[in-house]
PDB file of N, CA, C and O in Angstrom, chain B, residues numbered from 101:
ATOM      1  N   UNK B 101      46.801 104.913 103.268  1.00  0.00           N
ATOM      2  CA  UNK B 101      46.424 105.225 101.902  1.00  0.00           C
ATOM      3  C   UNK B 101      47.376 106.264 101.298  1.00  0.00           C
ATOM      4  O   UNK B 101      47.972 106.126 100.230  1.00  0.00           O
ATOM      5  N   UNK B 102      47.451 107.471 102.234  1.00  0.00           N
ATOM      6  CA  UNK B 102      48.387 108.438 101.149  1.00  0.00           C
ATOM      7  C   UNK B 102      49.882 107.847 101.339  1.00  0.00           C
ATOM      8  O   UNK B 102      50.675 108.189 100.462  1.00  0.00           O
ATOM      9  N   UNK B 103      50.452 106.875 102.524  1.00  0.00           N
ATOM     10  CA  UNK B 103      51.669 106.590 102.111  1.00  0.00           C
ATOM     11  C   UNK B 103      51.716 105.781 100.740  1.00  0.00           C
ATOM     12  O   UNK B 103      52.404 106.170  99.797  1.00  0.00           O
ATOM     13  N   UNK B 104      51.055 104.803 100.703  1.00  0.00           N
ATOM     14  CA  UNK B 104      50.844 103.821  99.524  1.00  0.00           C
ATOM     15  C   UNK B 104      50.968 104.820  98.096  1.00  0.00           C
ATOM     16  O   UNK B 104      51.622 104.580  97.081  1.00  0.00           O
ATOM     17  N   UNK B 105      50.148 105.951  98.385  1.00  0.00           N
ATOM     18  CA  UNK B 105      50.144 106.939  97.022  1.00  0.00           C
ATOM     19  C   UNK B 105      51.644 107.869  97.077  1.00  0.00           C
ATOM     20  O   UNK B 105      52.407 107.982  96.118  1.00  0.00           O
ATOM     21  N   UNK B 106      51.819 108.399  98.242  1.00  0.00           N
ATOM     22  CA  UNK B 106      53.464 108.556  98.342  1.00  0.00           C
ATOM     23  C   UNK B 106      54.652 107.790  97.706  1.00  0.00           C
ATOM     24  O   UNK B 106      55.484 108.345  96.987  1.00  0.00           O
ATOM     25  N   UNK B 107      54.667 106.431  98.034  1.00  0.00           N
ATOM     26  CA  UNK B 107      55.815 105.510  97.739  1.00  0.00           C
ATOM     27  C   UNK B 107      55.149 105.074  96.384  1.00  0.00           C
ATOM     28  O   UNK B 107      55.575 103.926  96.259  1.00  0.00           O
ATOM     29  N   UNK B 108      54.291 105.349  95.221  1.00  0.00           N
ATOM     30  CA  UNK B 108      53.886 105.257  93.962  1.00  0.00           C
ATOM     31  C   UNK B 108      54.237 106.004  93.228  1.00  0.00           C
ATOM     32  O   UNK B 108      54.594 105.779  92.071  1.00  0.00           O
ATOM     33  N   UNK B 109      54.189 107.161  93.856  1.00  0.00           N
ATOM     34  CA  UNK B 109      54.663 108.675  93.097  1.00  0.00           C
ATOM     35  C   UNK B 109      56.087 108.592  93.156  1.00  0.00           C
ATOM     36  O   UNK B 109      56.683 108.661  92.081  1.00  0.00           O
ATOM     37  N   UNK B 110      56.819 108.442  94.327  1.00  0.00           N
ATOM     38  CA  UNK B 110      58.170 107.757  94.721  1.00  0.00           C
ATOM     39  C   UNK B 110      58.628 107.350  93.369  1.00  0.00           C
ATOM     40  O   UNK B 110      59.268 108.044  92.578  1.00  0.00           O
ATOM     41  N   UNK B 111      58.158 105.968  93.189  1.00  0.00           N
ATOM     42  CA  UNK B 111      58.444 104.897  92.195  1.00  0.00           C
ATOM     43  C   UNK B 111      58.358 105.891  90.569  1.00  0.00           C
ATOM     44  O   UNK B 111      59.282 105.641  89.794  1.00  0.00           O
ATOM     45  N   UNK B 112      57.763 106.496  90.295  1.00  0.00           N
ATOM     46  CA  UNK B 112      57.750 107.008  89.251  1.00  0.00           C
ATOM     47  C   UNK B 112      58.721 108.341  88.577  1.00  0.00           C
ATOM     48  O   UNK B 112      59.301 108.553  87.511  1.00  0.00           O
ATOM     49  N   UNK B 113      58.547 108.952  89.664  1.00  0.00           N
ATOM     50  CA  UNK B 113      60.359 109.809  89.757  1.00  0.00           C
ATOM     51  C   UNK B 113      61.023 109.294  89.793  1.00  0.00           C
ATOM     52  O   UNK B 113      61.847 109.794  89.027  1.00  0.00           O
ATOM     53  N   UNK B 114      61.455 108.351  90.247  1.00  0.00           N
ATOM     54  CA  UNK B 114      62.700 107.401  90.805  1.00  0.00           C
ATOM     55  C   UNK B 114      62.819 106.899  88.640  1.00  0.00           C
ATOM     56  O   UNK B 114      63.802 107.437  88.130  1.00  0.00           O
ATOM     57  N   UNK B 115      62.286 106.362  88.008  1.00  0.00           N
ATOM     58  CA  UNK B 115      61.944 106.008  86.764  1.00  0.00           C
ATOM     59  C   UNK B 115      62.395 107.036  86.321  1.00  0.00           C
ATOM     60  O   UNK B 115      63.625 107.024  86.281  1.00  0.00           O
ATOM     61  N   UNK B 116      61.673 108.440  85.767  1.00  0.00           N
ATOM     62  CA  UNK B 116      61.510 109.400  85.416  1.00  0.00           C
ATOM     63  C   UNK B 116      62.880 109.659  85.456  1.00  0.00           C
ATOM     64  O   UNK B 116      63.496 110.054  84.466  1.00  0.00           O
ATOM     65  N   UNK B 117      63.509 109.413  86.795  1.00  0.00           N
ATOM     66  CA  UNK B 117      64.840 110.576  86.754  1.00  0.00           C
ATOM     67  C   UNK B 117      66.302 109.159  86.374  1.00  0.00           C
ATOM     68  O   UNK B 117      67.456 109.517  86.139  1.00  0.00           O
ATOM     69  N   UNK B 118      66.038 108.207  86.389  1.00  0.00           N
ATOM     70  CA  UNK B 118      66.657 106.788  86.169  1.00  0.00           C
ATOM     71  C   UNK B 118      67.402 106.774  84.849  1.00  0.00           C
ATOM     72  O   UNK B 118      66.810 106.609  83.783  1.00  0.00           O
ATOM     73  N   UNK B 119      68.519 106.926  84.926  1.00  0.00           N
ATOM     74  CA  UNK B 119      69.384 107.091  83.038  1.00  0.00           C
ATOM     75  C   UNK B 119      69.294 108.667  82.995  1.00  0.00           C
ATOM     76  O   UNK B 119      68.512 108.900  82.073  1.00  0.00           O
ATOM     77  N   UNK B 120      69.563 109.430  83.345  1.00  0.00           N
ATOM     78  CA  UNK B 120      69.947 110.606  82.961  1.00  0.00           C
ATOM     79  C   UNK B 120      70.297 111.827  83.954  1.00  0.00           C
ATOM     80  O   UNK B 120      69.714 111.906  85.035  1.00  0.00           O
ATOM     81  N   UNK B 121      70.812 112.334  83.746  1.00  0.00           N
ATOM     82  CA  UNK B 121      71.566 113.395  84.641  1.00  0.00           C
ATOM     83  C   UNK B 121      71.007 114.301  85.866  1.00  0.00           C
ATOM     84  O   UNK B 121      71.604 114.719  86.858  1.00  0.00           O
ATOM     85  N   UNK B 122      69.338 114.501  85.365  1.00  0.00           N
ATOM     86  CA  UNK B 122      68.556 114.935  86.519  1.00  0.00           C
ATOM     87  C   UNK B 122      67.887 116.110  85.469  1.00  0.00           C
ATOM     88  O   UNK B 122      68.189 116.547  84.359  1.00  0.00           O
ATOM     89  N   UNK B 123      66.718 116.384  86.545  1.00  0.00           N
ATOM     90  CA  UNK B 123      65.747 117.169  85.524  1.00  0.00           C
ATOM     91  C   UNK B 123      65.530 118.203  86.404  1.00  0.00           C
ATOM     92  O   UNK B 123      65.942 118.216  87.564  1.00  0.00           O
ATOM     93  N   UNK B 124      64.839 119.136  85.830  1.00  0.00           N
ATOM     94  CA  UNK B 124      64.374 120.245  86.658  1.00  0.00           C
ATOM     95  C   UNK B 124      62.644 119.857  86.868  1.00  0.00           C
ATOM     96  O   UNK B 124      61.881 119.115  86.250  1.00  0.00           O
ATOM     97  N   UNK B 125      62.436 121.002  88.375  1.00  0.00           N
ATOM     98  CA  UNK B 125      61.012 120.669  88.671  1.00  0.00           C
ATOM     99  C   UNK B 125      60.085 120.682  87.569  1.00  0.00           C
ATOM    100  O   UNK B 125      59.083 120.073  87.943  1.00  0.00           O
ATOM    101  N   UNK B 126      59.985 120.981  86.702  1.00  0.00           N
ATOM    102  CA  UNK B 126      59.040 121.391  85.732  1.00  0.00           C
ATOM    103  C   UNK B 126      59.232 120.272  84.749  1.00  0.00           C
ATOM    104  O   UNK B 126      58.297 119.506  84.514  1.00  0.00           O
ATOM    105  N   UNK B 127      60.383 120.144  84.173  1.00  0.00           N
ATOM    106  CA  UNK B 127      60.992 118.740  83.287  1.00  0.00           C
ATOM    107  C   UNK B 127      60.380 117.231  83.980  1.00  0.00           C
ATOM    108  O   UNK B 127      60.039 116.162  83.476  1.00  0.00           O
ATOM    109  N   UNK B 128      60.432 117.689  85.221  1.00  0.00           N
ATOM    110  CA  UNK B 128      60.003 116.409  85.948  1.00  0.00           C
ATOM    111  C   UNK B 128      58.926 115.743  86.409  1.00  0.00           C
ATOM    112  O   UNK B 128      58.652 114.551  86.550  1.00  0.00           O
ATOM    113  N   UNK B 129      58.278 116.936  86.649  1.00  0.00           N
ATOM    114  CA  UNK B 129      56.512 116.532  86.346  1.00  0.00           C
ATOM    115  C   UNK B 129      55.824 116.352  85.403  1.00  0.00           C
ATOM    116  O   UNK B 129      54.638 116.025  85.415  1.00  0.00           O
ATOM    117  N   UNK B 130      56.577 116.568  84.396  1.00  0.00           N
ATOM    118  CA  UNK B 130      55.908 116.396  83.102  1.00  0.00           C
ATOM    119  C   UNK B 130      56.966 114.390  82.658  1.00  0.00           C
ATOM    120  O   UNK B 130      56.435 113.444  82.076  1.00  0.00           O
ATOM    121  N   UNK B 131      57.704 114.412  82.934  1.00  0.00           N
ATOM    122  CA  UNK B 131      58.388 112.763  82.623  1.00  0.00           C
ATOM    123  C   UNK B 131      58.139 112.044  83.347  1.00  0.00           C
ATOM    124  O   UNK B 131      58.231 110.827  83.183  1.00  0.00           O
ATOM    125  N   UNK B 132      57.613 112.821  84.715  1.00  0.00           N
ATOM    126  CA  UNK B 132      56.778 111.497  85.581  1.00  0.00           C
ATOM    127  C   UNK B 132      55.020 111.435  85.320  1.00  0.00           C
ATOM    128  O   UNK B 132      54.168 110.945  86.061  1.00  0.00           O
ATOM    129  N   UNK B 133      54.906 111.893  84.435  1.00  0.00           N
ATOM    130  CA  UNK B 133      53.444 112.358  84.000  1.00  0.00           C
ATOM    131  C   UNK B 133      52.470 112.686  85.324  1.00  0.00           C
ATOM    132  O   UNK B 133      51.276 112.390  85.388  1.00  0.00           O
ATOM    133  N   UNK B 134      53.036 113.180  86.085  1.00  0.00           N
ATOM    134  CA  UNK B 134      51.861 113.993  87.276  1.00  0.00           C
ATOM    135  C   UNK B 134      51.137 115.027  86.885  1.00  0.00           C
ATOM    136  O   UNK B 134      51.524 115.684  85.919  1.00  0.00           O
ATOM    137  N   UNK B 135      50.167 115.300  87.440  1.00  0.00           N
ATOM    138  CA  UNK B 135      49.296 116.321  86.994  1.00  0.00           C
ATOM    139  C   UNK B 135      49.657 117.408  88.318  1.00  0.00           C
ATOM    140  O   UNK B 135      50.001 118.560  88.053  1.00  0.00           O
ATOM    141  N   UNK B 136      49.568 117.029  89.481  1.00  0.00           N
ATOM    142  CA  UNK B 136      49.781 117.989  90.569  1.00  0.00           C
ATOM    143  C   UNK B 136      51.112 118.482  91.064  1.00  0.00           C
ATOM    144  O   UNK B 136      51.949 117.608  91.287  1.00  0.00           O
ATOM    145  N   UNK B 137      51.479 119.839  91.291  1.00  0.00           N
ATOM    146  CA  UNK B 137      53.164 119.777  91.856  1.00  0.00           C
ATOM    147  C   UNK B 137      52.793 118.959  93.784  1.00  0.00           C
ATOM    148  O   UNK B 137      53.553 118.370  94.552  1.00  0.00           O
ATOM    149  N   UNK B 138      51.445 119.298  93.893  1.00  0.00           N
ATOM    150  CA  UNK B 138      51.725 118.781  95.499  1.00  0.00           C
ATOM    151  C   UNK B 138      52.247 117.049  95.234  1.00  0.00           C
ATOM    152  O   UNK B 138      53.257 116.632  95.801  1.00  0.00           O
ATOM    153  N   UNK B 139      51.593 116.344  94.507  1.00  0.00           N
ATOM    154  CA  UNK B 139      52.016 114.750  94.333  1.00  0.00           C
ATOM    155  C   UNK B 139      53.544 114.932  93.786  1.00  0.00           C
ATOM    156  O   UNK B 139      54.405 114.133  94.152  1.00  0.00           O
ATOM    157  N   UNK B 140      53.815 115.866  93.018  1.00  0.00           N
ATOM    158  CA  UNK B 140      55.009 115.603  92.934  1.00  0.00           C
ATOM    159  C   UNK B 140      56.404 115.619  93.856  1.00  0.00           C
ATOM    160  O   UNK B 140      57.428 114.946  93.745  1.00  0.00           O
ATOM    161  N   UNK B 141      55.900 117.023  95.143  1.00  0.00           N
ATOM    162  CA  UNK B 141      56.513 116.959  96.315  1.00  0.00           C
ATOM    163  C   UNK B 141      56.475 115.816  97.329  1.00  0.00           C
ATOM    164  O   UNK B 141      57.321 115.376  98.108  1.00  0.00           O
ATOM    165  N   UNK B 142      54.931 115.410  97.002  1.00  0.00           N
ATOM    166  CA  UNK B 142      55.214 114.359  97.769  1.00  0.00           C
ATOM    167  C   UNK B 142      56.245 113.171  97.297  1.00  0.00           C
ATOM    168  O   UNK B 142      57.003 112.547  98.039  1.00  0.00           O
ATOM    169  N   UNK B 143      56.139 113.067  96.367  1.00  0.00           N
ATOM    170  CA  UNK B 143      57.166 111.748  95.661  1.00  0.00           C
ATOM    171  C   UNK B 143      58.468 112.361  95.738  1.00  0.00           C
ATOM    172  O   UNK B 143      59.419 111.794  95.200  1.00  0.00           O
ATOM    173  N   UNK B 144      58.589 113.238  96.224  1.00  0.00           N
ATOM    174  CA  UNK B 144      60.475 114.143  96.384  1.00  0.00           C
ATOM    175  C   UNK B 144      60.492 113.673  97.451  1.00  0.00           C
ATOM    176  O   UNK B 144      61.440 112.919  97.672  1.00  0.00           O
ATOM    177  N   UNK B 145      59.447 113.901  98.610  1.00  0.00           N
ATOM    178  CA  UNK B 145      59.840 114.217  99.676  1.00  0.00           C
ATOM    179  C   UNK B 145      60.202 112.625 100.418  1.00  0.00           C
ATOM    180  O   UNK B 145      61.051 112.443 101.290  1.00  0.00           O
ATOM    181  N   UNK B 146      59.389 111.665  99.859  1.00  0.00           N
ATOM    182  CA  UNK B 146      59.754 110.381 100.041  1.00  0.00           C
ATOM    183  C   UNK B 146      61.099 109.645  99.708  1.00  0.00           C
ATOM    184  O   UNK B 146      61.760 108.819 100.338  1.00  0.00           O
ATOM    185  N   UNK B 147      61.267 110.267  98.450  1.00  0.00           N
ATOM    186  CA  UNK B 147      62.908 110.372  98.300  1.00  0.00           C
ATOM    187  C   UNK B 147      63.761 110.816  98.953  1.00  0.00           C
ATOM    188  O   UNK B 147      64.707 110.092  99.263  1.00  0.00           O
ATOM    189  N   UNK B 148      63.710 111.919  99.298  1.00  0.00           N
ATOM    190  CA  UNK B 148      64.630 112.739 100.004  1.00  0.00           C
ATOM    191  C   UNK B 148      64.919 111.981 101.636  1.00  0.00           C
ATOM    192  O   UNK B 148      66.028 111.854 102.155  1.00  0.00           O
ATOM    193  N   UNK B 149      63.915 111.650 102.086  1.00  0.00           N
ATOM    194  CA  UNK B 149      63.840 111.142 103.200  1.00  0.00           C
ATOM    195  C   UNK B 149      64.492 109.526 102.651  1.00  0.00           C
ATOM    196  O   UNK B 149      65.561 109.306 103.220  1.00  0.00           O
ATOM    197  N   UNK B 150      64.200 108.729 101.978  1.00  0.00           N
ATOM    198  CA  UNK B 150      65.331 107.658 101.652  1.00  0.00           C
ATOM    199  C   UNK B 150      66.650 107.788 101.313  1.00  0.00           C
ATOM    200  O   UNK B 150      67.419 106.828 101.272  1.00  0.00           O
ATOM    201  N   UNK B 151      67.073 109.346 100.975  1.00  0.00           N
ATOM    202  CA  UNK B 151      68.103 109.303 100.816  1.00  0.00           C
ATOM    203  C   UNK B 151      68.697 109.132  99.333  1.00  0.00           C
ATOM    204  O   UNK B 151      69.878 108.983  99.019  1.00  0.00           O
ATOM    205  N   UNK B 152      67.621 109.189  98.547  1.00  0.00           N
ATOM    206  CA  UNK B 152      68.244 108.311  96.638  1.00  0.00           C
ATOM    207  C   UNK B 152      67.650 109.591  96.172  1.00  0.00           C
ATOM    208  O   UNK B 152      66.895 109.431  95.212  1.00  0.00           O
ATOM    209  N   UNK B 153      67.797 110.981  96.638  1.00  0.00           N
ATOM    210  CA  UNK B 153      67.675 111.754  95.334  1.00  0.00           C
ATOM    211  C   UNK B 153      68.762 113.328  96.281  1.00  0.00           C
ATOM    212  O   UNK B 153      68.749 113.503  97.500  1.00  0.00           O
ATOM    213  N   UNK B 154      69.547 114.196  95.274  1.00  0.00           N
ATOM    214  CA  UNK B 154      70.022 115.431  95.753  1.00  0.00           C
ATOM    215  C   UNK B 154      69.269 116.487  94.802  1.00  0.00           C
ATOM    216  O   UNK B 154      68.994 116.319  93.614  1.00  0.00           O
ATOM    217  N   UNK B 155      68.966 117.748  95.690  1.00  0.00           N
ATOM    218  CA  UNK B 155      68.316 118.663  94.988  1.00  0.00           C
ATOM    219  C   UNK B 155      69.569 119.787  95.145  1.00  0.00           C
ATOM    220  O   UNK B 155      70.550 119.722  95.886  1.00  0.00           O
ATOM    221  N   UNK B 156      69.210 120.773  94.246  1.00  0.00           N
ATOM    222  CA  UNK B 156      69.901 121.965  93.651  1.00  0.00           C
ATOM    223  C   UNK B 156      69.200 122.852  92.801  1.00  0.00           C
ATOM    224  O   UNK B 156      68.641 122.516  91.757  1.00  0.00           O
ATOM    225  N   UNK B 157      69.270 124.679  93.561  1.00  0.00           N
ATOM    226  CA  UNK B 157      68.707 125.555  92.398  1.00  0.00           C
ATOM    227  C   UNK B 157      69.353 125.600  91.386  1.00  0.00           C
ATOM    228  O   UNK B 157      70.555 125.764  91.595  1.00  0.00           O
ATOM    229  N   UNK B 158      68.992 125.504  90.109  1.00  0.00           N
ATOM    230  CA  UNK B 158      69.767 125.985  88.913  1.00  0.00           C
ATOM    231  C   UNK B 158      69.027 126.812  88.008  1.00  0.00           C
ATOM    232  O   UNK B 158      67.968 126.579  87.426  1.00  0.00           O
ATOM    233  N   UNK B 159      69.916 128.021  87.987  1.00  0.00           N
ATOM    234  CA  UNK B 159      68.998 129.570  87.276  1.00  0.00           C
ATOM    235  C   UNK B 159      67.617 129.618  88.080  1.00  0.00           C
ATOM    236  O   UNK B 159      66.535 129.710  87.501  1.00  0.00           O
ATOM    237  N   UNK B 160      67.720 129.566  89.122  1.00  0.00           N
ATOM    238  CA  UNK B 160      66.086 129.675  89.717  1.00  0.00           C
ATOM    239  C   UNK B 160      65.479 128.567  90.095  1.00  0.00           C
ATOM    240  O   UNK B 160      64.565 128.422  90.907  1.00  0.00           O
ATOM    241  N   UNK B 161      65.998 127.860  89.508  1.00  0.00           N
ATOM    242  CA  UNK B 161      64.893 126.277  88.551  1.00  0.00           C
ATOM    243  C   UNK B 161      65.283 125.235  89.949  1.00  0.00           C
ATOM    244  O   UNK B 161      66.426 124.791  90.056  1.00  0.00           O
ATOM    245  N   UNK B 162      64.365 124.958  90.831  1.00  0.00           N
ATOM    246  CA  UNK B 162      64.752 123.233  91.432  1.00  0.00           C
ATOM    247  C   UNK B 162      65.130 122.202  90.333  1.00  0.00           C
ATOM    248  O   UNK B 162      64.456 122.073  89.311  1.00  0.00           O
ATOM    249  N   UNK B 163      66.131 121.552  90.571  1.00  0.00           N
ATOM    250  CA  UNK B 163      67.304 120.378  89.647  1.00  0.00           C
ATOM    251  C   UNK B 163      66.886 119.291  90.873  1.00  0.00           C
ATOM    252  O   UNK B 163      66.653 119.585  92.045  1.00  0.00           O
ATOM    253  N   UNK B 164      66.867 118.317  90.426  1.00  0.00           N
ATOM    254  CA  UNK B 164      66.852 117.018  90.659  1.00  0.00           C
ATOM    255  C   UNK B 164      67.233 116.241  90.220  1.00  0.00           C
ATOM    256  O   UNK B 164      67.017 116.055  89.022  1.00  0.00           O
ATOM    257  N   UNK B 165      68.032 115.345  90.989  1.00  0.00           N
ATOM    258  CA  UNK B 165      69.174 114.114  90.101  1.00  0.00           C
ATOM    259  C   UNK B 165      69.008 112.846  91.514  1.00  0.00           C
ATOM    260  O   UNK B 165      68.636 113.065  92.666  1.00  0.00           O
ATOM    261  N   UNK B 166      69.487 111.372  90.809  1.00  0.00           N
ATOM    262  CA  UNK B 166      69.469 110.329  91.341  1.00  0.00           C
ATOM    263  C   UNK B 166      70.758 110.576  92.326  1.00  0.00           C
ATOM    264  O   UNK B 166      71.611 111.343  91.879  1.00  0.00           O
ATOM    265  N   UNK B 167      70.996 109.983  93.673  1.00  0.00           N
ATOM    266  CA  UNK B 167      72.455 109.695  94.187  1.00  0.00           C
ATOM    267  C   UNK B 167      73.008 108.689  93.497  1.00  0.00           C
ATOM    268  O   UNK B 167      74.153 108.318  93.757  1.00  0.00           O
TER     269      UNK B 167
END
């Protein structure tokens, strides 16, 4: 069950961050319309582990962009 909700949240960042340069954590929960930062880690962390997203602090801020 929570992978199924993992690889959903996945799918929606993956969207969210799809055509544009990459967003910050905050930019990004709000364009993937999540309500929770934990669902939103989880949908990073499913990424990250596939390999289709690079993270970076910028001014403080977690950045997130597509590979």
């Amino acid at each position: 069950m929570l992978q199924e909700k993992a690889g959903a949240i996945a799918g929606q960042i993956w969207e969210a961050l799809n055509g544009n340069e990459g967003l910050t954590q905050k930019g990004l929960k709000k364009a993937a319309k999540l309500k929770a930062d934990k669902d939103l880690f989880l949908g990073l962390g499913w990424l990250l582990r596939e390999d289709k997203i690079e993270t970076s602090e910028v001014e403080g801020e977690l950045f997130i962009k597509l590979k």
